[in-house]
N, C-alpha and C positions, 0 to 999 in steps of 0.2 A: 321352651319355645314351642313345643306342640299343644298346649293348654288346651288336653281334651277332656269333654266330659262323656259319657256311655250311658245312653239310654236303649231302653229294652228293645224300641224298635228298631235302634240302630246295631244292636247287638243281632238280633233275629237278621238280619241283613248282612251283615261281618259275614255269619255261618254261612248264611246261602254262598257266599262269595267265594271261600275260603274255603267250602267245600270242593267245590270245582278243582282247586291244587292238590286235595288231600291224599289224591290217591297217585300223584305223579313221585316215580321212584328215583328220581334226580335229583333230588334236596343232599343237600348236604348236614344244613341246621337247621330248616324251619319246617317245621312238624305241625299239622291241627291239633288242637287242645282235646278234641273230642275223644276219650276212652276209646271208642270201637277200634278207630286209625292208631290206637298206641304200637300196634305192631309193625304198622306199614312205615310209623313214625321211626321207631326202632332202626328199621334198616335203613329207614335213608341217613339217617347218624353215624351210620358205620361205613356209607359209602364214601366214596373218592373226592375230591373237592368238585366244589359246587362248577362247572362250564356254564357259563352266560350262553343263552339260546337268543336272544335277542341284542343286549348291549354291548359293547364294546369290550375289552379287559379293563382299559383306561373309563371308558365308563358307568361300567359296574361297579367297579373304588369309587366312582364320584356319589354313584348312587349309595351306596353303602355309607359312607362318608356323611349326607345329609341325612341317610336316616336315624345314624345314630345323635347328630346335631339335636334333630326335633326331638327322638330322645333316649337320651343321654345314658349311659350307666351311672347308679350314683349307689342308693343303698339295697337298690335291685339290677338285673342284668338290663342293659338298655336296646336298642336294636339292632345294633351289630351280633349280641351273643343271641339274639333271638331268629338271628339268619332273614330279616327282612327283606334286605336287596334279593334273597333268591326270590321270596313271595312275591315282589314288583316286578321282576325281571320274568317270571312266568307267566304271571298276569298279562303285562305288554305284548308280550309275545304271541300272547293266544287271544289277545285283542277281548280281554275282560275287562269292562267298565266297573270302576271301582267307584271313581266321584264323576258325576257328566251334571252338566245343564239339560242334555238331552231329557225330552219324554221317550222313555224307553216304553215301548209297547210290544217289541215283536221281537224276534231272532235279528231281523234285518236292522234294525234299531242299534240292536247291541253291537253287532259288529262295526256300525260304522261309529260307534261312539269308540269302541274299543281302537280302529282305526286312526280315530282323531286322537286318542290318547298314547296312541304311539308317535303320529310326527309331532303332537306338544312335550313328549319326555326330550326326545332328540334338540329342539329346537329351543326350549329353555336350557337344556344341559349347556348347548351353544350359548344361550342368552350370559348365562352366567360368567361363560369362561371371558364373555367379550367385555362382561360388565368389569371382572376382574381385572381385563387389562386395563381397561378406559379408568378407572378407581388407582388402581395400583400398577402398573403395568407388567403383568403376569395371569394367567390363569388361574380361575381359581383354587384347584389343589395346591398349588403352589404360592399362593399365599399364607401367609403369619393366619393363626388361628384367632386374634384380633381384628384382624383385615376380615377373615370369611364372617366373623361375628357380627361386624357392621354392617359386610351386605346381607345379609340375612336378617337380621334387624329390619332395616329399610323396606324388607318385603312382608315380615309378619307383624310390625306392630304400626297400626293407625297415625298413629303420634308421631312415627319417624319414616312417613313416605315420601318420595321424593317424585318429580314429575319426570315423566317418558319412562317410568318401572313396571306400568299396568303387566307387559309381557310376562316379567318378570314375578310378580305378586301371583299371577293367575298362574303359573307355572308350581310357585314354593305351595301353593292352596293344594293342587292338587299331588305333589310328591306328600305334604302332609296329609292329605286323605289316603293313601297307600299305604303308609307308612304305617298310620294308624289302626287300619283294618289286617294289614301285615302283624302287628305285634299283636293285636288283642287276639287274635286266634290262634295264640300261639300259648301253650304250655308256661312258660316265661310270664308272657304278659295277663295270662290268665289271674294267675298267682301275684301277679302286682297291684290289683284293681281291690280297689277299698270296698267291694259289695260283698262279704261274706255268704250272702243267700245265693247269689249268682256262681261262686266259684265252687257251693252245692250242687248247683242246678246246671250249671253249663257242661260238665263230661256226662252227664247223663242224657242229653242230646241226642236226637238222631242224625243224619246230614240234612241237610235243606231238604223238605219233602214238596217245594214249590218248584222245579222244575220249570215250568210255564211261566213264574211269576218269579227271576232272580230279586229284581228290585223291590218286591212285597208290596206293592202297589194296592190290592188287594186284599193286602192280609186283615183280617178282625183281631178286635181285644178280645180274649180269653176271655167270658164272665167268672168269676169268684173261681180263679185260679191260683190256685197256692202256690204256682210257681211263681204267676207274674206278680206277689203279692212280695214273694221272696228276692225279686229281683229288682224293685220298685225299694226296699230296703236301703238305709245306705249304712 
């Protein structure tokens, strides 16, 4: 259900993003991929369980819950073992725009995208549970893994949309761009990605040196760089 594909400039963006979390010692499981943080990664593995600083207990399970839906454990860990719900759940919190429509341009930009991306977690988490009862009349945790299958369905494949779901659709868009940028910077999901030149080249990273410029708006192609040559590889 999360049918992602990873390209370099969307990778070069992940870091910047997921730098911002690396140094926070609250994690329980989800750790930056990047070598330098393996230390700081270390101990937040050994720390205490993960305390939601932003969602709910009830919904942090739900987030946790979809993120492992998009994706799944199968012949590798999927993002429950990869600690994603803690990566979203800092991210909201500290009002980090992961996916926006916004044109990010400033500090002021970011925060209020960051903003908007906290009452849309909330009020889709709502959407769903309402959608749940209207479908089946229960919540959605508490429905059959069937039942959450088809709404979910409904929201990410074209073919099986249904009308008055927009809320809903723009809501799963964006927990799957969390989601996504949560695992791949993650040791885990490093180690999953079919680019062997990348999984060279990415702990050898330094953290985002764009500061100024999270979204890379900015950024240039390398010329005749042997990294971006090795990660353009598949």
């Amino acid at each position: 259900m999360g049918g992602q594909g990873v390209e370099r400039r969307e990778i070069l963006r992940y870091i910047g993003i997921a730098s911002v979390a690396a140094t926070f010692p609250g994690f329980h499981q989800w750790a930056f991929a990047c070598a330098h943080h393996q230390e700081s990664a270390t101990a937040a593995t050994d720390s205490g369980p993960y305390k939601p600083i932003f969602f709910s207990p009830q919904q942090f399970k739900m987030v946790e819950h979809l993120a492992e839906i998009i994706i799944p454990e199968d012949d590798t860990p999927g993002a429950k073992s990869a600690g994603v719900a803690e990566f979203i759940d800092f991210m909201v919190a500290n009002k980090v725009p992961v996916s926006t429509s916004r044109d990010i341009r400033s500090t002021q930009d970011a925060i209020e995208a960051g903003s908007d991306a906290q009452r849309r977690f909330l009020s889709g988490l709502g959407w769903m549970n309402a959608r749940g009862h209207s479908e089946f009349g229960r919540e959605f945790m508490e429905c059959t893994q069937e039942q959450q299958t088809s709404l979910l369905e409904a929201l990410a494949y074209k073919v099986k949309f249904k009308p008055a779901t927009e809320s809903g659709r723009a809501f799963f868009q964006m927990m799957r761009d969390y989601t996504v940028v949560g695992y791949y910077t993650t040791k885990i999901g490093l180690e999953s990605l079919g680019y062997p030149g990348l999984r060279t080249v990415w702990p050898k990273m330094p953290s985002c040196p764009h500061p100024n410029d999270p979204e890379h708006v900015h950024l240039r192609e390398p010329a005749n760089s042997s990294a971006a040559t090795a990660i353009h590889k598949d």
